[in-house]
C-alpha positions as CSV (number, residue, x, y, z in Angstrom):
1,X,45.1,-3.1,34.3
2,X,46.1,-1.5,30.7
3,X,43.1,-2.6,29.4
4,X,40.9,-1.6,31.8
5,X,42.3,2.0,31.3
6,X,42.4,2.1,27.7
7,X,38.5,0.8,28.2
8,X,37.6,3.8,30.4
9,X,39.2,6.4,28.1
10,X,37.5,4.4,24.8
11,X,33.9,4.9,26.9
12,X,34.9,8.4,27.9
13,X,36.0,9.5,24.5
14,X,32.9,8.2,23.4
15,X,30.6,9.7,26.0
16,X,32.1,13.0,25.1
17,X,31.2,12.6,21.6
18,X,28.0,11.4,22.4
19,X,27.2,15.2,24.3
20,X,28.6,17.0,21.2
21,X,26.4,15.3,19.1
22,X,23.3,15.5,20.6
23,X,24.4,19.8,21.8
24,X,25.1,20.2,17.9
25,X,21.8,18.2,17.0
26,X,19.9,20.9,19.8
27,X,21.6,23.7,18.2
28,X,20.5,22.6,15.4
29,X,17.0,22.1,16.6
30,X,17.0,25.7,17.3
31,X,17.9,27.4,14.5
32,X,15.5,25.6,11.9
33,X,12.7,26.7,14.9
34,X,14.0,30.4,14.9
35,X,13.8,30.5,11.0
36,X,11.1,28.6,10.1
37,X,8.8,31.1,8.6
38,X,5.6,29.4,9.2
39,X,5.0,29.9,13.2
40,X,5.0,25.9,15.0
41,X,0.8,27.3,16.3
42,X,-0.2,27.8,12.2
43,X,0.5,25.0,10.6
44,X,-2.3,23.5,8.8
């Protein structure tokens, strides 16, 4: 039974850092589109 509860908070830990990442990464995302200084439409 201990394992199977140290599993579940391993997978939710996990999980949990999984969503930060990938908010962080779409943050990210939308900073370097707000300051690009070529607009996406006129690249060539």
């Amino acid at each position: 039974m201990k394992k199977l509860l140290l599993l579940a908070l391993v997978a939710a830990g996990g999980f949990l850092v999984y969503r930060q990442v990938q908010a962080d990464k779409a943050e990210q995302d939308l900073w370097t589109e707000a300051t690009d200084p070529v607009p996406a439409g006129n690249k060539n």
